[in-house]
ChimeraX commands (.cxc) that place a marker at each C-alpha (Angstrom):
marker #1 position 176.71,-22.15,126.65 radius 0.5
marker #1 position 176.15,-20.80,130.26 radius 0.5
marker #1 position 178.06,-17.56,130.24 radius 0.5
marker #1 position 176.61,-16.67,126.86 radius 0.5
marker #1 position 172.82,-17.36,128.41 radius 0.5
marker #1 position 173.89,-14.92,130.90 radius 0.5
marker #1 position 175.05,-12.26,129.41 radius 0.5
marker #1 position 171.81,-11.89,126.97 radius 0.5
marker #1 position 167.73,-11.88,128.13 radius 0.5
marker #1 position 167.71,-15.75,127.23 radius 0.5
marker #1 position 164.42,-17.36,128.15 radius 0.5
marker #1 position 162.67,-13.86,127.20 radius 0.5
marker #1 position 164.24,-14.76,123.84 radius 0.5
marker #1 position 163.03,-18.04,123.86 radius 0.5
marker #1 position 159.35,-17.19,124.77 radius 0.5
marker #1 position 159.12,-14.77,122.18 radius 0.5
marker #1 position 160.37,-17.36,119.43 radius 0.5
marker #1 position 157.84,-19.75,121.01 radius 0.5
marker #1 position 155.06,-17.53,120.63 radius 0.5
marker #1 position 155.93,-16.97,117.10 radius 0.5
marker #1 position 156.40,-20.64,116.30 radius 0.5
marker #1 position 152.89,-21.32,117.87 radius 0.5
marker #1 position 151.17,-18.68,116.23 radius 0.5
marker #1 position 152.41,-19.90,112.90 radius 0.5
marker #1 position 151.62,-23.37,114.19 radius 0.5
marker #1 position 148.06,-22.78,114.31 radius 0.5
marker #1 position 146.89,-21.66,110.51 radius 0.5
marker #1 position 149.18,-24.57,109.40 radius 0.5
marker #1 position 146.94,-27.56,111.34 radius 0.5
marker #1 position 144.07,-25.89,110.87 radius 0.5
marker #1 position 142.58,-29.30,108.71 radius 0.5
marker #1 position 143.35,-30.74,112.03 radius 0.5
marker #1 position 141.39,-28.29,113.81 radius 0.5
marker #1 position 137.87,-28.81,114.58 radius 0.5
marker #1 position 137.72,-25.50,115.88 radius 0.5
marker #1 position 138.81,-22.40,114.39 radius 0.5
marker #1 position 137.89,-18.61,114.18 radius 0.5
marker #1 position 138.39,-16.74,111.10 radius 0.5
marker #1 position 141.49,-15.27,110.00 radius 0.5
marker #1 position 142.31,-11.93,109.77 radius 0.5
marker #1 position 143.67,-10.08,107.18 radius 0.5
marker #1 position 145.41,-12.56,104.80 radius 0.5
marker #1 position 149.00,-13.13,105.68 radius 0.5
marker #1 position 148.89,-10.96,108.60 radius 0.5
marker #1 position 149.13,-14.14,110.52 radius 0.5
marker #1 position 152.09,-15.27,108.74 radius 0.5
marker #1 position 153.61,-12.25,109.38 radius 0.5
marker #1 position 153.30,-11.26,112.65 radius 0.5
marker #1 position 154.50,-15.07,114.04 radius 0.5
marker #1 position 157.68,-14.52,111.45 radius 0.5
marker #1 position 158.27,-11.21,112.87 radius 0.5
marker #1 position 157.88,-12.67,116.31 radius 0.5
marker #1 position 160.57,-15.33,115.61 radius 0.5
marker #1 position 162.72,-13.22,113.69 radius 0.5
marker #1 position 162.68,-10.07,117.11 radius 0.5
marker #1 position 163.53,-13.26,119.80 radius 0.5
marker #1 position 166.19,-14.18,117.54 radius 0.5
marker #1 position 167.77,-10.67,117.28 radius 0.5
marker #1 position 167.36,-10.31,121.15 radius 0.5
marker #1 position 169.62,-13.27,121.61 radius 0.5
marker #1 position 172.21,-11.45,118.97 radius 0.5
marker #1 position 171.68,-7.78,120.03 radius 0.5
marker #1 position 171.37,-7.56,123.47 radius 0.5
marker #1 position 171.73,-4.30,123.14 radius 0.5
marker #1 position 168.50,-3.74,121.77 radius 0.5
marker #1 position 166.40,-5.52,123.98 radius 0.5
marker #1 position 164.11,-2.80,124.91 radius 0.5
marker #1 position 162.56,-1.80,121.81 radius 0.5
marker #1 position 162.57,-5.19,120.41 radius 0.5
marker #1 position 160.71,-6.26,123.79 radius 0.5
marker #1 position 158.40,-3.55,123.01 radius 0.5
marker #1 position 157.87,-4.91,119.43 radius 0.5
marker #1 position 157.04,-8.36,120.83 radius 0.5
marker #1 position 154.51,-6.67,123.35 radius 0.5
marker #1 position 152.98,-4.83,120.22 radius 0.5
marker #1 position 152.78,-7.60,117.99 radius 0.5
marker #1 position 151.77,-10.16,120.65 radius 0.5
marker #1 position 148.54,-7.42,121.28 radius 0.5
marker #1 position 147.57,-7.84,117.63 radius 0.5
marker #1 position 148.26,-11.42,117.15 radius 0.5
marker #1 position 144.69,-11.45,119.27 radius 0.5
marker #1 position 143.06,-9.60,116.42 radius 0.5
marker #1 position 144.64,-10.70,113.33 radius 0.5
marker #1 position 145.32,-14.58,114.42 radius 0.5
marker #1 position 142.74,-16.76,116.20 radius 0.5
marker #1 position 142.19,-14.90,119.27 radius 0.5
marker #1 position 147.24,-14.73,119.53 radius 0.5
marker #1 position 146.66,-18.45,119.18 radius 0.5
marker #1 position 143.91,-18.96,121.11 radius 0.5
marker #1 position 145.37,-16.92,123.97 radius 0.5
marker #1 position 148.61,-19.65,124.03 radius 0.5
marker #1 position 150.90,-17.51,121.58 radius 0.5
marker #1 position 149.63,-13.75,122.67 radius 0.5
marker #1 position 150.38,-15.20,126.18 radius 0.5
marker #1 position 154.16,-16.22,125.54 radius 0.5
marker #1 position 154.91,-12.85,123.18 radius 0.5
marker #1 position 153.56,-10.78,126.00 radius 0.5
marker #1 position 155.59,-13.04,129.20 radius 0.5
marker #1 position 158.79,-13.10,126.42 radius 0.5
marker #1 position 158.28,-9.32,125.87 radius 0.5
marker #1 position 158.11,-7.88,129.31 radius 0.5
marker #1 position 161.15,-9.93,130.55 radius 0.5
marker #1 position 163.32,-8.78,127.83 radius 0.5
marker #1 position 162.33,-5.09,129.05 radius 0.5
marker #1 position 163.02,-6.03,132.32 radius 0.5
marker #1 position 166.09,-8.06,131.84 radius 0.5
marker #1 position 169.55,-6.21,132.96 radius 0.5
marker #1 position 173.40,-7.31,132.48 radius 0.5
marker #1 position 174.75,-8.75,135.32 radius 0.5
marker #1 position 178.15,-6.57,135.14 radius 0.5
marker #1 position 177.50,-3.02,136.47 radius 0.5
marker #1 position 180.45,-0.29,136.69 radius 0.5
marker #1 position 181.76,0.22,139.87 radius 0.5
marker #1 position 181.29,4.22,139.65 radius 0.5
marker #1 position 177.86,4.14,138.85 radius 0.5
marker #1 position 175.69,6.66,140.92 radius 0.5
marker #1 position 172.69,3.94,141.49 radius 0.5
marker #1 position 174.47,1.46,142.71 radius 0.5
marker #1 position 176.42,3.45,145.42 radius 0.5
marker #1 position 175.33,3.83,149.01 radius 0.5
marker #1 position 175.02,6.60,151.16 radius 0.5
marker #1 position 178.28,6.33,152.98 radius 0.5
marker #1 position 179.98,5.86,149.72 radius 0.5
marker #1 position 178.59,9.38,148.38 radius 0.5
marker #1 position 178.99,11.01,151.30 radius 0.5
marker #1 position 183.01,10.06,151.44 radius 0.5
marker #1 position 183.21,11.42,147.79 radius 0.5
marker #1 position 181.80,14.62,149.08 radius 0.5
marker #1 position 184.16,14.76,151.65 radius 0.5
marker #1 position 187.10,14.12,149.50 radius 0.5
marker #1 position 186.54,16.33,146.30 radius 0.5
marker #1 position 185.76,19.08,149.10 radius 0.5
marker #1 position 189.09,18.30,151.21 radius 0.5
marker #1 position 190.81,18.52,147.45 radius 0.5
marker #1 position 189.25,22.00,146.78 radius 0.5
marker #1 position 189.87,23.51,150.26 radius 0.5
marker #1 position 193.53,22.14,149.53 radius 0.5
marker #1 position 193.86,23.67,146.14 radius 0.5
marker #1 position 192.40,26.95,147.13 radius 0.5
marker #1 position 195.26,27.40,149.57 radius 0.5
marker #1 position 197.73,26.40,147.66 radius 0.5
marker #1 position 196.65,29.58,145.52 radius 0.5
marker #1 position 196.32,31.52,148.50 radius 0.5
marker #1 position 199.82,30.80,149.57 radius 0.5
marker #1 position 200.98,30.86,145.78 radius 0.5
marker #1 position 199.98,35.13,145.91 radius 0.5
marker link #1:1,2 radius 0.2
marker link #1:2,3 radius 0.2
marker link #1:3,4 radius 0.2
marker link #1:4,5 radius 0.2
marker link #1:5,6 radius 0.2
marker link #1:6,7 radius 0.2
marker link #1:7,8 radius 0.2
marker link #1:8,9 radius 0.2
marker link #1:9,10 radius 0.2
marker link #1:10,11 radius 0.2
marker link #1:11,12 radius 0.2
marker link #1:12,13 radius 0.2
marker link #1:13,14 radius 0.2
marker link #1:14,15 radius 0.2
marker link #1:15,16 radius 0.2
marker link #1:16,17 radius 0.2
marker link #1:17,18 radius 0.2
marker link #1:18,19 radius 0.2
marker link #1:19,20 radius 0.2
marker link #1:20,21 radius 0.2
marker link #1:21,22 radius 0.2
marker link #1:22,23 radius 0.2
marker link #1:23,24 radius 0.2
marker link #1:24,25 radius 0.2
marker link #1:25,26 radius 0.2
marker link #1:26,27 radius 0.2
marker link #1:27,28 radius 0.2
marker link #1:28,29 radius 0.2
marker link #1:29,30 radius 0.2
marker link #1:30,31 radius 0.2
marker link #1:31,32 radius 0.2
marker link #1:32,33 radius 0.2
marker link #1:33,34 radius 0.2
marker link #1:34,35 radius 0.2
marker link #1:35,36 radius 0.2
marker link #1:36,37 radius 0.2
marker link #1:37,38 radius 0.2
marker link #1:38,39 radius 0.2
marker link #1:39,40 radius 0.2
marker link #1:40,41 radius 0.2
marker link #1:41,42 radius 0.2
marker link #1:42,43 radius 0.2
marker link #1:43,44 radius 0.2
marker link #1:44,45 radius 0.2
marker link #1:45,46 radius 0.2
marker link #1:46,47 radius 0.2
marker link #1:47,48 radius 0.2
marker link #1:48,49 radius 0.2
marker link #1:49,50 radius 0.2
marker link #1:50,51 radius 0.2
marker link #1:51,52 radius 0.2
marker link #1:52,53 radius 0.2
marker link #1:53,54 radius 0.2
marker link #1:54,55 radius 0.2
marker link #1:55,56 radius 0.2
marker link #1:56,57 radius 0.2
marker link #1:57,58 radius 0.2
marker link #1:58,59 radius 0.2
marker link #1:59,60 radius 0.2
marker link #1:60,61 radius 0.2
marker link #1:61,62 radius 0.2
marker link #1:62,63 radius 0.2
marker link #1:63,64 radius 0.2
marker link #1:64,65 radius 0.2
marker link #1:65,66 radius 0.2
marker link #1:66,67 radius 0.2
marker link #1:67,68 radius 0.2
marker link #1:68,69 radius 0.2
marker link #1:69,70 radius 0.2
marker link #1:70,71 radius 0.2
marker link #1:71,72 radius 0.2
marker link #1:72,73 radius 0.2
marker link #1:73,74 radius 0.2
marker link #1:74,75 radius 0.2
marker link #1:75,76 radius 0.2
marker link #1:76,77 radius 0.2
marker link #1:77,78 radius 0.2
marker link #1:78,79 radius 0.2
marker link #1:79,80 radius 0.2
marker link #1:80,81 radius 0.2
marker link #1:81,82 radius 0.2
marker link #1:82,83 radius 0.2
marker link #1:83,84 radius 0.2
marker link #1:84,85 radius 0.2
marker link #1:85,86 radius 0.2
marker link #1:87,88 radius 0.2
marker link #1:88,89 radius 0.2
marker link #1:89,90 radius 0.2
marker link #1:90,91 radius 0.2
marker link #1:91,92 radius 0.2
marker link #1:92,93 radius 0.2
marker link #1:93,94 radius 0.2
marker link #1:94,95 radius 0.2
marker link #1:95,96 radius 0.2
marker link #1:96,97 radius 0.2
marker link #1:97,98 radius 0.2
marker link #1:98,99 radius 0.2
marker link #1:99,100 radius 0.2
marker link #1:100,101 radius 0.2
marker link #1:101,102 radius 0.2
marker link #1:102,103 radius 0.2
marker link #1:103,104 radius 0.2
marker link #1:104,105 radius 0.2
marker link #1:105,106 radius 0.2
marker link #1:106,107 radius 0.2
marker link #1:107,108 radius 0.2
marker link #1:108,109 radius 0.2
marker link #1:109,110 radius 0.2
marker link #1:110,111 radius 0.2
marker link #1:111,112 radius 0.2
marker link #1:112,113 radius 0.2
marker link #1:113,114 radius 0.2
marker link #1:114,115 radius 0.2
marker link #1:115,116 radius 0.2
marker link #1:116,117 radius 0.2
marker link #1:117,118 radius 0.2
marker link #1:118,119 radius 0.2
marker link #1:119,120 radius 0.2
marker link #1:120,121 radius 0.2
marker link #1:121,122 radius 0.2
marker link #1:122,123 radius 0.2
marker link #1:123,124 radius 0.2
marker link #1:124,125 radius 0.2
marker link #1:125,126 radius 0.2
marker link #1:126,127 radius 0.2
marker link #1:127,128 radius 0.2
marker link #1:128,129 radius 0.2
marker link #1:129,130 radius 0.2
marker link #1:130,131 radius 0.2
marker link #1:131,132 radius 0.2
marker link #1:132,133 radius 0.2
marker link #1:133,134 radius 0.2
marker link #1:134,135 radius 0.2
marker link #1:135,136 radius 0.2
marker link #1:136,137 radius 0.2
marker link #1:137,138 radius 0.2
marker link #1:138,139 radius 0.2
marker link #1:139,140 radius 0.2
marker link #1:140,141 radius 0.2
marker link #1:141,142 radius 0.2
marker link #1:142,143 radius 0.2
marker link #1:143,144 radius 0.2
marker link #1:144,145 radius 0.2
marker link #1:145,146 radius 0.2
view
């Protein structure tokens, strides 16, 4: 269970299905509620918290897709405060947006080796020096070759 929590934005996940479960928690208890502010549009509620649940979900398959489905969550964590209770009285548009930006933010763990940003200055600067030792090299040996 560890190396597969690792190798996908996890807890980002998790927050994001949170904030969806809460925000579909809160129209369901409203006879519970002594307190509540008028709905939205009907079923926009609903829909947004499903939507929430169902984008941490595919973050946790799809890794891959983590920064538009991040953005998603952002978006529909931003009009969870208009269309349901204030996001769930601030609780649920607080997780979406917190689940959100840390599955934007989140990066694999395993980098290439090769890859330009995470190379230092010595490394680049011996690259230089060895493609240009190999061109200096092959342009004699065409010299000579005449």
């Amino acid at each position: 269970m560890r190396s597969w929590r690792r190798s996908r934005p996890f807890w980002g996940g998790l927050f994001i299905v949170l904030a969806g479960a809460e925000l579909l928690s809160v129209p369901l208890a409203i006879d519970a509620l002594s307190v509540a502010i008028l709905f939205g549009a009907v079923g926009a509620t609903y829909l947004i918290a499903l939507l929430m649940m169902i984008a941490g979900v595919l973050v946790w398959l799809q890794p891959g897709q983590r920064v538009f489905l991040g953005l998603v969550a952002v978006l529909l964590s931003m009009a969870s405060f208009v269309y349901s209770n204030l996001g769930g009285f601030l609780v649920g548009m607080s997780l979406g947006l917190l689940g959100g930006t840390l599955v934007i933010a989140w990066t694999p763990l395993s980098r290439p080796a090769a890859r330009i940003d995470s190379l230092g200055v010595r490394d680049l600067l011996d690259m230089t020096l060895g493609m240009t030792r190999a061109l200096v090299s092959k342009a004699r040996a065409m010299r000579s070759a005449r």
